[in-house]
Chimera marker file (.cmm) of the C-alpha trace (Angstrom):
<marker_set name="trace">
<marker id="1" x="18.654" y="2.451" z="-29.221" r="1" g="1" b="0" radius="0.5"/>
<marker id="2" x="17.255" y="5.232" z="-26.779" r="1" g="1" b="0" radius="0.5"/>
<marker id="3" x="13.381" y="4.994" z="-28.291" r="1" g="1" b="0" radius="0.5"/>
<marker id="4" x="13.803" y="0.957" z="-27.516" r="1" g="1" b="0" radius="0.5"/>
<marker id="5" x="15.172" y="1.485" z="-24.037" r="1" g="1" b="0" radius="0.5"/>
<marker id="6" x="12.460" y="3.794" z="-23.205" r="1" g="1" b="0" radius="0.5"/>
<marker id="7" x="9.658" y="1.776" z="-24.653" r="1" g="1" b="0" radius="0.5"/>
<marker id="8" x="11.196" y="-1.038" z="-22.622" r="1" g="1" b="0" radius="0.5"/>
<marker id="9" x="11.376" y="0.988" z="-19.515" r="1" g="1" b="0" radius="0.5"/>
<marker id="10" x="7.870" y="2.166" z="-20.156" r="1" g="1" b="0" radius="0.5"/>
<marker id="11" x="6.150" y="-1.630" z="-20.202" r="1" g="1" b="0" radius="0.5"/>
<marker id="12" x="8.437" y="-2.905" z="-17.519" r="1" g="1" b="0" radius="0.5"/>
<marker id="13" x="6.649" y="0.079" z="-14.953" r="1" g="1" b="0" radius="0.5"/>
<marker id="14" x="3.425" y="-1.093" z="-16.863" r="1" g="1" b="0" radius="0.5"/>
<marker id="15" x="3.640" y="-4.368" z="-15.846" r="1" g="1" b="0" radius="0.5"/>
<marker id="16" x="4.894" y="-3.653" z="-11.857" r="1" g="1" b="0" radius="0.5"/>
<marker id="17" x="2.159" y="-1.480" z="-11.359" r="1" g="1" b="0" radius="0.5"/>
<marker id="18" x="-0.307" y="-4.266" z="-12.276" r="1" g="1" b="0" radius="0.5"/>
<marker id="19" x="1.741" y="-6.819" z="-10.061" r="1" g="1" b="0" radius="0.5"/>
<marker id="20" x="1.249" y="-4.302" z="-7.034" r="1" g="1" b="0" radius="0.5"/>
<marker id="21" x="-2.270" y="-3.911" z="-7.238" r="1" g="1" b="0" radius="0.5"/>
<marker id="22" x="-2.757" y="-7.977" z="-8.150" r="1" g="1" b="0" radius="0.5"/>
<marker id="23" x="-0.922" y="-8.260" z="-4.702" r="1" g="1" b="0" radius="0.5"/>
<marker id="24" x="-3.022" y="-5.979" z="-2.611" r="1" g="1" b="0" radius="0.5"/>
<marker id="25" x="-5.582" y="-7.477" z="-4.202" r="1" g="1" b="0" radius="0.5"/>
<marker id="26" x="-4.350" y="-11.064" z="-3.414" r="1" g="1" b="0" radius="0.5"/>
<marker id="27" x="-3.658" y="-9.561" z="0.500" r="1" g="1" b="0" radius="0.5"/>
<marker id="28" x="-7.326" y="-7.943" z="0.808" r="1" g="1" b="0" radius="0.5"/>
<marker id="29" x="-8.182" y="-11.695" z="-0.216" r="1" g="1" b="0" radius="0.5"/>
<marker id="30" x="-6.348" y="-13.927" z="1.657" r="1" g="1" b="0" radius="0.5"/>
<marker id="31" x="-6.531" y="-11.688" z="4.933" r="1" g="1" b="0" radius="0.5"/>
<marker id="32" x="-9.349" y="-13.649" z="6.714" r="1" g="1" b="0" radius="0.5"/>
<marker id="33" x="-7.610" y="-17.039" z="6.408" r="1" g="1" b="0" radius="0.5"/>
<marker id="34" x="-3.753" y="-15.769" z="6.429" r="1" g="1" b="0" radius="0.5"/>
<marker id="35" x="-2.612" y="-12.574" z="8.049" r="1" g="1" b="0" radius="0.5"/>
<marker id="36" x="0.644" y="-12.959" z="7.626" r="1" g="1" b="0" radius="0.5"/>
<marker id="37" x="0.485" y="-14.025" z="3.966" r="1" g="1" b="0" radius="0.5"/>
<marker id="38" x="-1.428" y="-10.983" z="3.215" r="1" g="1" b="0" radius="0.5"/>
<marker id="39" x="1.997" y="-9.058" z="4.819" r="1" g="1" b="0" radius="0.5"/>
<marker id="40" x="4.351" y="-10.973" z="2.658" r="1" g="1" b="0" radius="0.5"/>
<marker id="41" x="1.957" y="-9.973" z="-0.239" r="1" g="1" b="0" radius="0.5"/>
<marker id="42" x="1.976" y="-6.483" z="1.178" r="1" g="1" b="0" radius="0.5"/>
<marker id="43" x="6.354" y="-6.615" z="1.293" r="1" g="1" b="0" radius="0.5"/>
<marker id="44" x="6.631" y="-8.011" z="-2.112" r="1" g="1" b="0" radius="0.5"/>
<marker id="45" x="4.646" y="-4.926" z="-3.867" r="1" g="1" b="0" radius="0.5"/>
<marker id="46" x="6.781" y="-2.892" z="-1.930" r="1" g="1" b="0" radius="0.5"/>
<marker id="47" x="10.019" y="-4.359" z="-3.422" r="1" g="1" b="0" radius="0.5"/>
<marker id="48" x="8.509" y="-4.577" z="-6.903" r="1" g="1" b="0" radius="0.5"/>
<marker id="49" x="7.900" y="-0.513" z="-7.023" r="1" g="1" b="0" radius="0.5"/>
<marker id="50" x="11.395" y="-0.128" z="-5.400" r="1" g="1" b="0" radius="0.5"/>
<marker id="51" x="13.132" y="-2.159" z="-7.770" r="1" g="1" b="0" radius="0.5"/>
<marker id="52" x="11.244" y="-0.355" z="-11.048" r="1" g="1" b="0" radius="0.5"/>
<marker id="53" x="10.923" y="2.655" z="-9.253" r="1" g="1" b="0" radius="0.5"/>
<marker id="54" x="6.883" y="2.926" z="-9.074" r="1" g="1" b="0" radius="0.5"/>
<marker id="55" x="5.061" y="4.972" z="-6.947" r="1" g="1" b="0" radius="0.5"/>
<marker id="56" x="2.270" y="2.539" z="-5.355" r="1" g="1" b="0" radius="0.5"/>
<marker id="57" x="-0.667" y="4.618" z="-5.901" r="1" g="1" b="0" radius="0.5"/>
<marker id="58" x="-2.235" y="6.402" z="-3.340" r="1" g="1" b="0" radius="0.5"/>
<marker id="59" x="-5.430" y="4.663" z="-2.273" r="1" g="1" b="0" radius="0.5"/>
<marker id="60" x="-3.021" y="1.371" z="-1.373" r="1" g="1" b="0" radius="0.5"/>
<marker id="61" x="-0.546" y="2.874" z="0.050" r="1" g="1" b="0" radius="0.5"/>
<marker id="62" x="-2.589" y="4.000" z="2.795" r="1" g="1" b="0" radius="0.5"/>
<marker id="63" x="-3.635" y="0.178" z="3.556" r="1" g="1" b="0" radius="0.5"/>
<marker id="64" x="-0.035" y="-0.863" z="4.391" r="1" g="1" b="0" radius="0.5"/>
<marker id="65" x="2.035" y="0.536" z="7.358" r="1" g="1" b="0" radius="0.5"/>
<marker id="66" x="4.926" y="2.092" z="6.293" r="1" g="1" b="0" radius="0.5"/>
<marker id="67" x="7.159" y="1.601" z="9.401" r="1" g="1" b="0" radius="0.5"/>
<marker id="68" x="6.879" y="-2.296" z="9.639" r="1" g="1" b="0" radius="0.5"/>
<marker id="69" x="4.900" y="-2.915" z="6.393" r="1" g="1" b="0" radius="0.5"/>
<marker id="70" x="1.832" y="-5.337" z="7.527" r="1" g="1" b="0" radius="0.5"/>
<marker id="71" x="-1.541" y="-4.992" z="5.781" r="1" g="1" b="0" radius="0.5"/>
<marker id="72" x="-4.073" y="-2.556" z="7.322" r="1" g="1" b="0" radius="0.5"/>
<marker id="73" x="-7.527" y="-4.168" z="7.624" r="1" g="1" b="0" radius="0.5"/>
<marker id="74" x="-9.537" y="-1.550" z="9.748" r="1" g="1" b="0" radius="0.5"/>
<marker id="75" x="-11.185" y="-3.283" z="12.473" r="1" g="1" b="0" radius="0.5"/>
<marker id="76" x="-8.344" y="-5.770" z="13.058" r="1" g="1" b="0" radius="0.5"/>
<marker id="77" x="-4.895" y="-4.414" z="12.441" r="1" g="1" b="0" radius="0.5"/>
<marker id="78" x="-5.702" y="-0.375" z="12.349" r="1" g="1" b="0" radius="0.5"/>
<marker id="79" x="-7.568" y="1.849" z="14.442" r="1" g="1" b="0" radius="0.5"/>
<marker id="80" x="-8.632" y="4.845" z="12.662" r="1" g="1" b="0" radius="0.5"/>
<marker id="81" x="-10.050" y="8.002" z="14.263" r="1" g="1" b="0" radius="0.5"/>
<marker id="82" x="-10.901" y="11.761" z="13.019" r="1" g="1" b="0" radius="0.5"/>
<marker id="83" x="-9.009" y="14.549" z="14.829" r="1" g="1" b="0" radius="0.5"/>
<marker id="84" x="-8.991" y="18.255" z="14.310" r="1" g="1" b="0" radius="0.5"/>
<marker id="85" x="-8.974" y="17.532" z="10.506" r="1" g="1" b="0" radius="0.5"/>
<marker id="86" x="-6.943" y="14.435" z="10.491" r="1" g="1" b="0" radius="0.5"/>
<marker id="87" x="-7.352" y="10.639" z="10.277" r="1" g="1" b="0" radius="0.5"/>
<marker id="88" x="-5.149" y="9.664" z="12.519" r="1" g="1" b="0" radius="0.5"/>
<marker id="89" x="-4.437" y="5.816" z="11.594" r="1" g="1" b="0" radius="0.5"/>
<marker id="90" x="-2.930" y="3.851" z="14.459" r="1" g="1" b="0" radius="0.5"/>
<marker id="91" x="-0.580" y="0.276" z="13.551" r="1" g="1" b="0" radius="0.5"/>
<marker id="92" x="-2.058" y="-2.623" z="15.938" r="1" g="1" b="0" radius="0.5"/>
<marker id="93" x="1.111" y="-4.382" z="15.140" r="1" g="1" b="0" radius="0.5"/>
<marker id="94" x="3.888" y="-1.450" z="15.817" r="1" g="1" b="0" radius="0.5"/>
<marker id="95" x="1.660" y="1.230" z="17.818" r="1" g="1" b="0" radius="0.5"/>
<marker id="96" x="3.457" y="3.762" z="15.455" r="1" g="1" b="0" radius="0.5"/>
<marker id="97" x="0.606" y="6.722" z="14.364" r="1" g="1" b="0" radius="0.5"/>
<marker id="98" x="0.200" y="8.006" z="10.444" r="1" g="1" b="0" radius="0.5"/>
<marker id="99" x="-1.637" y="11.118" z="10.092" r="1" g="1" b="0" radius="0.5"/>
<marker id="100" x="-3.770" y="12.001" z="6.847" r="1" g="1" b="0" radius="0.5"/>
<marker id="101" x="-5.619" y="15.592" z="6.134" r="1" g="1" b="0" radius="0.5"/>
<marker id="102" x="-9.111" y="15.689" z="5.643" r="1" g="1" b="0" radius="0.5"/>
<marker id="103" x="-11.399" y="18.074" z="3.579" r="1" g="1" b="0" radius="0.5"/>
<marker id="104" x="-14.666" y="16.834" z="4.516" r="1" g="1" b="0" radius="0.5"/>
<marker id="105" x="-15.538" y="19.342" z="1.397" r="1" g="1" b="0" radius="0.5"/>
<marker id="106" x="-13.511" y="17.042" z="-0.981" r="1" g="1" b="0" radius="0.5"/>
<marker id="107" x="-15.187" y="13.792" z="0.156" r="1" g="1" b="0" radius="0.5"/>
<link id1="1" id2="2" r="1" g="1" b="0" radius="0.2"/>
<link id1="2" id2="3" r="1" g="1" b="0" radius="0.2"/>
<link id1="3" id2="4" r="1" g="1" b="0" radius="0.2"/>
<link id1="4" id2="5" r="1" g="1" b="0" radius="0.2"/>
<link id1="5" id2="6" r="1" g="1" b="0" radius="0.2"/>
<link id1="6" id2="7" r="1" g="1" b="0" radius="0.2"/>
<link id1="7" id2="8" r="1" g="1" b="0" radius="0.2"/>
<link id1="8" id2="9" r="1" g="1" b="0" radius="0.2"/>
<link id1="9" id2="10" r="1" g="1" b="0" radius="0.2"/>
<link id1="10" id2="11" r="1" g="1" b="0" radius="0.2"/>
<link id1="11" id2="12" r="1" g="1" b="0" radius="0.2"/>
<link id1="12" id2="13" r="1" g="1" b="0" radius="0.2"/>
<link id1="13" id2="14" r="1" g="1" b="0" radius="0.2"/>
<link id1="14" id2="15" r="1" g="1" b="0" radius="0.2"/>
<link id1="15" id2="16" r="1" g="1" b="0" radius="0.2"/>
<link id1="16" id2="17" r="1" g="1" b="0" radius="0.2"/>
<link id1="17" id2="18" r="1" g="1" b="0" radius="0.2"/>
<link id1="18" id2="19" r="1" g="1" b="0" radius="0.2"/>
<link id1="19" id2="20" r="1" g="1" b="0" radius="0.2"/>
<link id1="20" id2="21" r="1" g="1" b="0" radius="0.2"/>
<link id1="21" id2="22" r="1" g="1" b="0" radius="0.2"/>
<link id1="22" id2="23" r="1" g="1" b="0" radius="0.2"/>
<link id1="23" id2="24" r="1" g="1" b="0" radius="0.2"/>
<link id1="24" id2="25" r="1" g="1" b="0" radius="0.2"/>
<link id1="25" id2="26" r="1" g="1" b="0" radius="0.2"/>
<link id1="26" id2="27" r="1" g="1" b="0" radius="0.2"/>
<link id1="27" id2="28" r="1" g="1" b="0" radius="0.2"/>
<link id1="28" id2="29" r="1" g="1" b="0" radius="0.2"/>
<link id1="29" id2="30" r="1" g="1" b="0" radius="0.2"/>
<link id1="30" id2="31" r="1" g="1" b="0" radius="0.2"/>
<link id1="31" id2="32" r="1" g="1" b="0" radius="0.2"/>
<link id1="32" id2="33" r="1" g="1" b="0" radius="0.2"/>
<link id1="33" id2="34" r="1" g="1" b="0" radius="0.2"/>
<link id1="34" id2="35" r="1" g="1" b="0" radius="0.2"/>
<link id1="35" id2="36" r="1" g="1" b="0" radius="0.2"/>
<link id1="36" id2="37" r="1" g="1" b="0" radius="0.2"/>
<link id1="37" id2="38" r="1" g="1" b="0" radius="0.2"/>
<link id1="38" id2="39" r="1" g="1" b="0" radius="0.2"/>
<link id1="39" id2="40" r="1" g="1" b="0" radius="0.2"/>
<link id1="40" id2="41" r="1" g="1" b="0" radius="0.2"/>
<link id1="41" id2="42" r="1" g="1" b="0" radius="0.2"/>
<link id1="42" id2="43" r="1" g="1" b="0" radius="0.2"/>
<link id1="43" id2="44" r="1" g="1" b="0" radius="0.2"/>
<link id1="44" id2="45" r="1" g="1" b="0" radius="0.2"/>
<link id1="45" id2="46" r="1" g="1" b="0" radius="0.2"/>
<link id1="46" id2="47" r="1" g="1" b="0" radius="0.2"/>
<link id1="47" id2="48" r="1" g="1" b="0" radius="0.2"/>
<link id1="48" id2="49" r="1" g="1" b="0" radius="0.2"/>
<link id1="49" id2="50" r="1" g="1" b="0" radius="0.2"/>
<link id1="50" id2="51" r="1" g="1" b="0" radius="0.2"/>
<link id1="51" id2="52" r="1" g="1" b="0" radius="0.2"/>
<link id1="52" id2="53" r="1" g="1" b="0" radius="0.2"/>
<link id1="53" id2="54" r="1" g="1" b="0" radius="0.2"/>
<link id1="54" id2="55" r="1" g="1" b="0" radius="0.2"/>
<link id1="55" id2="56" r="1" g="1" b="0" radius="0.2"/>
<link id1="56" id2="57" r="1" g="1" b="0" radius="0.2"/>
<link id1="57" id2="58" r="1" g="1" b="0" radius="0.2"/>
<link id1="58" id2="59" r="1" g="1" b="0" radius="0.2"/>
<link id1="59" id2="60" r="1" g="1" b="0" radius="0.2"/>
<link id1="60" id2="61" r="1" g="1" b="0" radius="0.2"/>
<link id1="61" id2="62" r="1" g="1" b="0" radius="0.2"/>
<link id1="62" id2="63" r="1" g="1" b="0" radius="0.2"/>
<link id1="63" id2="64" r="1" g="1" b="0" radius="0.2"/>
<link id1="64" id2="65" r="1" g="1" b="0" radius="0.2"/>
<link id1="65" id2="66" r="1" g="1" b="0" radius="0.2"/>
<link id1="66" id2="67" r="1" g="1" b="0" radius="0.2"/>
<link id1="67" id2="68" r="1" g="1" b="0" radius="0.2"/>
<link id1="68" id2="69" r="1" g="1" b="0" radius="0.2"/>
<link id1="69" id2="70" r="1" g="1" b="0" radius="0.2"/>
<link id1="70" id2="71" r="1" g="1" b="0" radius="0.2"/>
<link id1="71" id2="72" r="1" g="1" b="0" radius="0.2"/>
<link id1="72" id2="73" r="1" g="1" b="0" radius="0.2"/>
<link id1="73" id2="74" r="1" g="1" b="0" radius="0.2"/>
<link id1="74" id2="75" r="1" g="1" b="0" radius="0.2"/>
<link id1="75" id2="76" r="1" g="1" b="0" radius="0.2"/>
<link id1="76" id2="77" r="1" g="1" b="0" radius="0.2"/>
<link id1="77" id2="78" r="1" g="1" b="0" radius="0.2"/>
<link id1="78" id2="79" r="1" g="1" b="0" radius="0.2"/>
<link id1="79" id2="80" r="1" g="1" b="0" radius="0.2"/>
<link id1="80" id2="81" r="1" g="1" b="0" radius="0.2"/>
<link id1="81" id2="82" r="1" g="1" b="0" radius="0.2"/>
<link id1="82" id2="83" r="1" g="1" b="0" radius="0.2"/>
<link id1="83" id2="84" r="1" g="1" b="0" radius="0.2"/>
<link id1="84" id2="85" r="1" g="1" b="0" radius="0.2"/>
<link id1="85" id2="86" r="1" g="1" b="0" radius="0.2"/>
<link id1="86" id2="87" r="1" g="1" b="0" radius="0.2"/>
<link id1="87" id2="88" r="1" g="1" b="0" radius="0.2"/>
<link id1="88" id2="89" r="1" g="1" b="0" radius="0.2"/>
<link id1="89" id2="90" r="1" g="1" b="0" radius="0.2"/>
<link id1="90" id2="91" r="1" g="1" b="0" radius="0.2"/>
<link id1="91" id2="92" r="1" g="1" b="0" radius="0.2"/>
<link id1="92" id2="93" r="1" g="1" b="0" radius="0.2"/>
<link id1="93" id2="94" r="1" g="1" b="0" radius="0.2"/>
<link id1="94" id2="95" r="1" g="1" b="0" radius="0.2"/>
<link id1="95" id2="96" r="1" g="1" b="0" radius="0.2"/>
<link id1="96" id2="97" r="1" g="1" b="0" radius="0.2"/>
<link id1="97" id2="98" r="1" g="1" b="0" radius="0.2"/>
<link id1="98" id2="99" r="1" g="1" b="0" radius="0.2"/>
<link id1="99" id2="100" r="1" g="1" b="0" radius="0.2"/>
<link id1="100" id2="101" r="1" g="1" b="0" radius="0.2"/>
<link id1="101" id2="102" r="1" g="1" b="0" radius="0.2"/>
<link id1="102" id2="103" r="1" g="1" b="0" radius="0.2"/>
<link id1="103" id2="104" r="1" g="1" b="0" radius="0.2"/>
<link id1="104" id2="105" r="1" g="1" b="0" radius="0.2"/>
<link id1="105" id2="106" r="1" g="1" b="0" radius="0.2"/>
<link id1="106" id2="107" r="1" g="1" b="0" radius="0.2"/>
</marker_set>
């Protein structure tokens, strides 16, 4: 019974982290025409990864703002900047500021 819930729990994390990066995909898409569709898109990956417990991998979750969850498009919604190591990502839509390190030696 154990070996069956696991393989279970194994394809049901397979399949949310496939919805969550269909959706970002779906938000980087639909951004021109609908901003605020691409946020809904944006919410929804967010609730799938709660609900099955998924970590959204790394290079999306630093296109979403994690205080009021609207897609980050650089020009448009973000400002992005390099300071004393940092990016320093600025919200358009909340003002509030994420900071990143950066190894210019890693990239």
């Amino acid at each position: 019974m154990a070996k069956a819930y696991a393989r279970k729990a194994e394809e049901q994390s397979r399949i949310a982290r496939e919805r969550i990066r269909i959706l970002f995909e779906q938000a980087e898409k639909m951004f021109p025409k609908k901003p605020a569709l691409s946020n809904r898109y944006v919410s929804l990956a967010r609730t799938i990864g709660m609900k099955y417990k998924v970590r959204i991998p790394p290079h999306l979750h630093k296109k979403f703002c994690k205080y009021c969850v609207s897609y980050l498009h650089p020009p448009t919604t973000v400002r992005i900047r390099v300071q004393r190591g940092k990016i320093v990502s600025t919200c358009l839509s909340c003002k509030r500021i994420t900071r990143y390190p950066y190894n210019s030696k890693s990239q």
